[in-house]
C-alpha positions as CSV (number, residue, x, y, z in Angstrom):
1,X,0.0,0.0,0.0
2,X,1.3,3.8,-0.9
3,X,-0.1,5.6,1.8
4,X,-0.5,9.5,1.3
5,X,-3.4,10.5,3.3
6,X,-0.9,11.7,6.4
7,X,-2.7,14.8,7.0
8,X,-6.0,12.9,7.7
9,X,-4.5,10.4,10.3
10,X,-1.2,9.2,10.9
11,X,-0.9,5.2,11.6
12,X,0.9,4.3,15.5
13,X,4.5,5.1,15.4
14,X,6.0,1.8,16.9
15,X,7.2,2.9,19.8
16,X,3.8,4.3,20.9
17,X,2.2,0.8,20.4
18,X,5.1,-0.7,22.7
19,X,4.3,2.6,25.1
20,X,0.7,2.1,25.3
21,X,0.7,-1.8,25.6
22,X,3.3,-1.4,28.5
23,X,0.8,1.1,29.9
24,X,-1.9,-0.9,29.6
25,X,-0.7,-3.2,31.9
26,X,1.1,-0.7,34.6
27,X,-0.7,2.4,34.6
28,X,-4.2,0.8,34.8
29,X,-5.4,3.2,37.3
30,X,-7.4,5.6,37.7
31,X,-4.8,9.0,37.8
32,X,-7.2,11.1,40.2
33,X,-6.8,9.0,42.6
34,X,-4.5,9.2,45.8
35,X,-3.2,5.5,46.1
36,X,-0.3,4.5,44.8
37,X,-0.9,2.8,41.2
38,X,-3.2,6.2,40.8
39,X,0.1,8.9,42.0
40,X,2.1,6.4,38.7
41,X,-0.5,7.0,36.1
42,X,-0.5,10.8,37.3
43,X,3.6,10.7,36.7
44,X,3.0,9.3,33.0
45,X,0.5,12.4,32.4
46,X,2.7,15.4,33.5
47,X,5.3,13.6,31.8
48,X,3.5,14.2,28.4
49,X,2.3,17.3,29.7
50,X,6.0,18.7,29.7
51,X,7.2,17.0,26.8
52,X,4.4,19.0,24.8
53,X,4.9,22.5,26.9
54,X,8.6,22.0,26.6
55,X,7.6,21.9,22.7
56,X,6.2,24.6,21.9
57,X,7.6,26.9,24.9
58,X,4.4,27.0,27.1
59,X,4.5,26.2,30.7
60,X,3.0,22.8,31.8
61,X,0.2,23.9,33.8
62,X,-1.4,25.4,30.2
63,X,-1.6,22.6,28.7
64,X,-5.0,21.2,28.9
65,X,-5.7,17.4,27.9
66,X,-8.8,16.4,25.6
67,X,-10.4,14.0,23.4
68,X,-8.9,15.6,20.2
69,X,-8.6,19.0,18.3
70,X,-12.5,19.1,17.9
71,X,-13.2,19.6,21.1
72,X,-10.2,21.5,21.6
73,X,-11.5,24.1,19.5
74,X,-14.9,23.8,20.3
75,X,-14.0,24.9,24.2
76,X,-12.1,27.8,22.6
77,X,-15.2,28.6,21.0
78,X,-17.6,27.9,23.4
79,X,-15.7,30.0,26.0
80,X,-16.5,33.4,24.3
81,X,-20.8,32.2,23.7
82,X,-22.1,35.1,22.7
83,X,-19.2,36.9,21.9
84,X,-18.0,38.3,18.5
85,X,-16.1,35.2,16.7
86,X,-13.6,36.8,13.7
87,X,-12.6,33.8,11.4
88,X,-11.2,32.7,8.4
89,X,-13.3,30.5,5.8
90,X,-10.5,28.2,5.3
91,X,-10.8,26.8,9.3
92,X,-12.2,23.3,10.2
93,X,-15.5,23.0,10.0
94,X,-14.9,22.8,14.2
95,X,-14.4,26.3,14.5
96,X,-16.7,27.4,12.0
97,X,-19.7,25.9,13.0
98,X,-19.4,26.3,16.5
99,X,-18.4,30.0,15.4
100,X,-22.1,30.0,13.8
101,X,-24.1,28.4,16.7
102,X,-22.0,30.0,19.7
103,X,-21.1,33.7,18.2
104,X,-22.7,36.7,19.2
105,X,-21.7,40.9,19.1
106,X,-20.6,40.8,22.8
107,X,-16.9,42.4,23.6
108,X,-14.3,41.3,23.3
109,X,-14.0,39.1,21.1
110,X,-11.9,35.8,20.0
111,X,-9.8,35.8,16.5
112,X,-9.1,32.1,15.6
113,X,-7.2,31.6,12.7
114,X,-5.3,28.6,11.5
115,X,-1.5,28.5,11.8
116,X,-1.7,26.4,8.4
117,X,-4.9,24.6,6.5
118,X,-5.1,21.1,6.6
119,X,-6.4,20.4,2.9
120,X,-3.9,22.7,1.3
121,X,-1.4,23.1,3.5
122,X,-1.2,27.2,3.1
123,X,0.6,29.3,6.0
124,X,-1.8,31.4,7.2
125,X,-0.8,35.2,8.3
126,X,-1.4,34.3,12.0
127,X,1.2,37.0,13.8
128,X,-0.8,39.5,11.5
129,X,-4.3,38.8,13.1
130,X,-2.8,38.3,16.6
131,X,-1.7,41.7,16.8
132,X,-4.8,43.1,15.3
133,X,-6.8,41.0,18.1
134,X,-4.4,42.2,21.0
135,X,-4.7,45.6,19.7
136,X,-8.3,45.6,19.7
137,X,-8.8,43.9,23.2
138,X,-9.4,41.0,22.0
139,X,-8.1,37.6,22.1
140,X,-6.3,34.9,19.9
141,X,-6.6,31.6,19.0
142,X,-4.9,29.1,16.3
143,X,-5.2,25.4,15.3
144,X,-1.6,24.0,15.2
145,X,-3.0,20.6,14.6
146,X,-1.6,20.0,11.1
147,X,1.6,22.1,12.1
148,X,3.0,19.9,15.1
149,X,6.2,18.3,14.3
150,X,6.4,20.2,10.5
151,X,7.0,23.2,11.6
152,X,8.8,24.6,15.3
153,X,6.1,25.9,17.1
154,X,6.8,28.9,19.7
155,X,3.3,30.1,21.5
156,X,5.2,33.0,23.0
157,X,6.4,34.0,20.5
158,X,3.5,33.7,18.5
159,X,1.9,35.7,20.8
160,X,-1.4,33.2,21.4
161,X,-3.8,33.2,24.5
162,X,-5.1,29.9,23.1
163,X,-3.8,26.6,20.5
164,X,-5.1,23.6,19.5
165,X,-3.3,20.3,19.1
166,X,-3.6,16.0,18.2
167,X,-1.8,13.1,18.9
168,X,-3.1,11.4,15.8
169,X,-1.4,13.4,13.4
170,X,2.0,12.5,14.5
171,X,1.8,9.3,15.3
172,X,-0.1,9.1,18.4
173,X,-3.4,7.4,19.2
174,X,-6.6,8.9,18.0
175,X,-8.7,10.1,20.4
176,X,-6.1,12.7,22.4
177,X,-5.4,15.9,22.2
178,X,-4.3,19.3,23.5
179,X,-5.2,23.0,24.3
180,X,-2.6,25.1,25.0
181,X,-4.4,28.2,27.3
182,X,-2.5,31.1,28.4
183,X,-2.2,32.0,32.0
184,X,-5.0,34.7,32.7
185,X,-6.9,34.6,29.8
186,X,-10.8,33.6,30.2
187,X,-11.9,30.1,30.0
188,X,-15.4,27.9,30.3
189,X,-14.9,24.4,30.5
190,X,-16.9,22.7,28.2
191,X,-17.4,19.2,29.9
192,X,-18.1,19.7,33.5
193,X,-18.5,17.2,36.1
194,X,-15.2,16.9,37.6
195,X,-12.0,18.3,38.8
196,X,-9.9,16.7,36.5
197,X,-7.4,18.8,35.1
198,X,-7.6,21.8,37.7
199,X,-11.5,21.5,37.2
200,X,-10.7,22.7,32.9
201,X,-11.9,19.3,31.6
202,X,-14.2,16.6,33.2
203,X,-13.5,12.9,32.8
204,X,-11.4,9.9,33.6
205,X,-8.0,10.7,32.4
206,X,-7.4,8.9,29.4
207,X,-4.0,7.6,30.5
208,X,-3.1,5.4,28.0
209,X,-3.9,7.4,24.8
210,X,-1.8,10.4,26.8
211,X,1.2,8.0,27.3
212,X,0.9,7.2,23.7
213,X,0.7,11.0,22.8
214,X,3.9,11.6,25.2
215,X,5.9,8.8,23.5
216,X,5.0,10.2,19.6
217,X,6.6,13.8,20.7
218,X,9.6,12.0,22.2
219,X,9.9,10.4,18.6
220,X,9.8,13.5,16.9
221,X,12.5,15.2,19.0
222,X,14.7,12.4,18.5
223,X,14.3,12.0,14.7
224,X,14.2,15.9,14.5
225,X,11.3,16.1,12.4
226,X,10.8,19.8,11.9
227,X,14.2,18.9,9.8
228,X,13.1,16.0,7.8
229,X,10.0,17.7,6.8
230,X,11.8,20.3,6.0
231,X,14.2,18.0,3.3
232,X,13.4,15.0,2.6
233,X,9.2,15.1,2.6
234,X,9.6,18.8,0.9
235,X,11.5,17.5,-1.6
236,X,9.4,14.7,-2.5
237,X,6.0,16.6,-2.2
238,X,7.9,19.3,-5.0
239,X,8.9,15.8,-7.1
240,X,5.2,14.9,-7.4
241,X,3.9,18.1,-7.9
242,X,6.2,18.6,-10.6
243,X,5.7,15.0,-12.4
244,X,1.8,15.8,-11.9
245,X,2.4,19.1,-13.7
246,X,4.2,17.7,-16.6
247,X,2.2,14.2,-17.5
248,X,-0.9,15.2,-16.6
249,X,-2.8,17.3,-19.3
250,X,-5.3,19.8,-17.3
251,X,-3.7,19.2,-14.4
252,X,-3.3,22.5,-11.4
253,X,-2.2,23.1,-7.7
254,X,-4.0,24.7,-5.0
255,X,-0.6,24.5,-3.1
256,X,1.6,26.9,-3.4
257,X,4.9,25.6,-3.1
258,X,7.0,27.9,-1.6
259,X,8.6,27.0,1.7
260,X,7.6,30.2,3.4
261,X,3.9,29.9,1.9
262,X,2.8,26.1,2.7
263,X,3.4,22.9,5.0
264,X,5.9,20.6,3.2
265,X,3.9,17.1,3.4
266,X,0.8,18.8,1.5
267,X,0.2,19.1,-1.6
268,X,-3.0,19.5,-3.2
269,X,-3.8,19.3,-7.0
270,X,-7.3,19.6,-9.7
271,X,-7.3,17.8,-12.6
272,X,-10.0,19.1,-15.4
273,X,-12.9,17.3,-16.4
274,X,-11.9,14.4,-13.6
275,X,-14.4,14.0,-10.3
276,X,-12.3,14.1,-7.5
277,X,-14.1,11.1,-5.5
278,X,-13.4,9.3,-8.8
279,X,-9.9,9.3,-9.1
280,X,-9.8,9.1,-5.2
281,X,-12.0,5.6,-5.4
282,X,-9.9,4.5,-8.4
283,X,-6.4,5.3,-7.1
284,X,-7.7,3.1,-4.0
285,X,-8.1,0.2,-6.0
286,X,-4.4,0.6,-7.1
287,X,-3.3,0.9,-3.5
288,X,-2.5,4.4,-3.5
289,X,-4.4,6.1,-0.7
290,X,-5.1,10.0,-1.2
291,X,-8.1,11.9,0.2
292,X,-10.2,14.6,-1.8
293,X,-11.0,17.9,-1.6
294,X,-14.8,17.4,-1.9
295,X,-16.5,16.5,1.4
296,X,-18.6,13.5,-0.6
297,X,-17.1,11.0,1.1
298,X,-18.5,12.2,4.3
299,X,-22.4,12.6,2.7
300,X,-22.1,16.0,1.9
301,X,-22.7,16.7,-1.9
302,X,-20.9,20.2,-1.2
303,X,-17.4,21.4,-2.9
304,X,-14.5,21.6,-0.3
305,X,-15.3,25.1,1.7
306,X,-11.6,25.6,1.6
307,X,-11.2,25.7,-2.1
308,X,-14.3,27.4,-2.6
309,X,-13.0,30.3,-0.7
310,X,-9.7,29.9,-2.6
311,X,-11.0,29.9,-5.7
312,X,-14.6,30.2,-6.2
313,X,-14.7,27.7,-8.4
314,X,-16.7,24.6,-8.0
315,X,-15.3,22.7,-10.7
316,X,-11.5,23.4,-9.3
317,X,-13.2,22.3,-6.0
318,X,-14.7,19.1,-7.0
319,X,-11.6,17.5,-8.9
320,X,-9.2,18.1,-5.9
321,X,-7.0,15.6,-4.5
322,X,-5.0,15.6,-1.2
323,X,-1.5,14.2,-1.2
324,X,0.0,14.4,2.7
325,X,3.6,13.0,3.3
326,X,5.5,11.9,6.3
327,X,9.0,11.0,6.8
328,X,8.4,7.4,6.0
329,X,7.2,8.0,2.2
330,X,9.9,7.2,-0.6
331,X,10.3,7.5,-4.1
332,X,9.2,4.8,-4.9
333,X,5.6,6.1,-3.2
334,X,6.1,8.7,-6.0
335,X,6.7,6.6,-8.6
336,X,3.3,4.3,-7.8
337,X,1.2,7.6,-8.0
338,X,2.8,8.6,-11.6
339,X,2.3,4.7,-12.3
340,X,-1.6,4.7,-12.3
341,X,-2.7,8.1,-12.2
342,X,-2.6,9.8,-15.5
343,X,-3.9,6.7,-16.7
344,X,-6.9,7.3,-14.4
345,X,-7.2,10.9,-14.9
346,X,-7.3,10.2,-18.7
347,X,-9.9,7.7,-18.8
348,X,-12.0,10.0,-16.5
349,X,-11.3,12.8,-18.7
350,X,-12.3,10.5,-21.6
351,X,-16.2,10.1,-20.4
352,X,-16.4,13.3,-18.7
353,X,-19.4,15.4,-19.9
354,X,-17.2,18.7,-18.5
355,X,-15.2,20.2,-21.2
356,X,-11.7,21.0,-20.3
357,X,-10.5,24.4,-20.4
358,X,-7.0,23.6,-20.8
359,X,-7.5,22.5,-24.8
């Protein structure tokens, strides 16, 4: 199998199977509790806690653990109900439906924008809209889920009362994640019931998934991945865009490629006159595992939101594919996609009833 659908989930690093196994069997207890086997369990937690503070140079006691970075950003959002909610149309659909439900005109308000998009990998002008929130009164907030481990991540620096983070996008177990909330600034729990977490978040510590979490940011400090992506998955997300370019008649990106302007493990491409689900179905069948751009899959007829607010165009929108990287992809991943694809592109090309612009 050529698997290219990183940016969607990431499959168990090894050495958070052997973590979370291991944990299974001695960190069994409940962590709120005072006996012994619950004080270990605690141990494991604040471990991961500082491995991810230590990250992205936060202090420990603002890192809050989840279920993932859905409900991460829906207690971001949730925190300022009724409150103005400024946002980008590119977000995940997370933010931007609990932005509908949960927004109001009160003062003052949050700004949540992504530090980079997750179906086309762009860098979004973050710095730009924390200053305009801080200037205003109000406060900030970005999703860093795609970005942990591709890119170094400073919150001070950044300047952000509030990030969003997931273990299953580096490795780690689905089902985990992470809010990073700034000393001071104003926060609602969203589930209550509990004093879990300094009373932030309700629930029986999910010990093992956090373990597995704390073991897949060891791996990426000691593989250095902000330097691999940076190289080798860079230079092999350019190679297929550049192959795609050149043997594929009608074929665009909606990534730009520059390493200042995107990710580098995302690359997303159109081809004319070619249904995006289509060539996503048929590149399956081949073993070559992509997501698309269109929301279809999920039971939504729609175009992606993010390349309609690209590009306005549905067509663009509905031929899209997603190709995500990681450190473990090869060549030879590359030369699988350039194997079968134009050949499926062409045949869907071939039937289409959509004229292609390109001729």
């Amino acid at each position: 199998m050529t698997y290219l659908d990183y940016a969607a989930t990431s499959p168990l690093l090894p050495e958070v199977i052997d973590a979370m196994s291991a944990a299974e069997r001695r960190y069994f207890a409940n962590a709120s509790a005072l006996h012994t086997p619950g004080h270990l369990a605690m141990n494991e937690i604040e471990h991961t806690r500082g491995l991810l503070a230590e990250m992205i140079n936060a202090e420990p006691e603002e890192i809050i653990f989840t279920s993932g970075a859905s409900e991460s950003n829906n207690t971001v959002i949730r925190t300022f109900e009724g409150h103005k909610i400024i946002t980008s149309p590119l977000e995940h659909h997370s933010i931007i439906e609990a932005a509908v439900i949960y927004g109001g005109e009160e003062e003052p308000a949050l700004y949540s924008y992504m530090l980079a998009n997750n179906e086309i990998g762009e860098i979004m002008p973050v710095k730009e809209q924390v200053k305009k929130a801080h200037k205003e009164g109000a406060f900030a907030h970005s999703d860093l889920t795609q970005v942990l481990g591709k890119l170094p991540i400073d919150v001070k620096e950044l300047d952000l009362d509030y990030a969003t983070f997931s273990a299953h996008k580096i490795g780690g177990p689905i089902g985990v994640g992470a809010l990073y909330v700034r000393k001071g600034v104003p926060f609602k729990p969203l589930i209550i019931g509990g004093n879990q977490e300094k009373k932030r978040r309700g629930g029986t510590y999910n010990t093992v998934g956090i373990i597995g979490f704390g073991a897949a940011l060891e791996h990426l400090k000691k593989v250095n991945s902000w330097s691999l992506y940076d190289t080798k998955v860079r230079e092999l997300r350019d190679k297929l865009a550049e192959r795609i370019l050149t043997e594929i008649p009608g074929s665009s990106l909606n990534t730009e490629l520059e390493r200042d302007k995107s990710l580098p493990n995302i690359l997303n491409a159109s081809f004319e006159a070619a249904e995006g689900e289509s060539i996503q179905l048929y590149l399956d069948a081949e073993g070559v595992i992509v997501s698309t751009g269109s929301a279809c899959a999920a039971g939504d007829a729609k175009p992606s939101h993010v390349l309609m607010a690209k590009t306005g165009d549905a067509e663009v929108a509905h031929s899209s594919i997603r190709f995500s990287f990681n450190p473990d992809n090869t060549e030879a991943d590359i030369e699988k996609v350039m194997e079968v694809l134009p050949g499926i592109v062409n045949r869907l090309q071939q039937i289409s009833t959509v004229t292609m612009r390109s001729k």
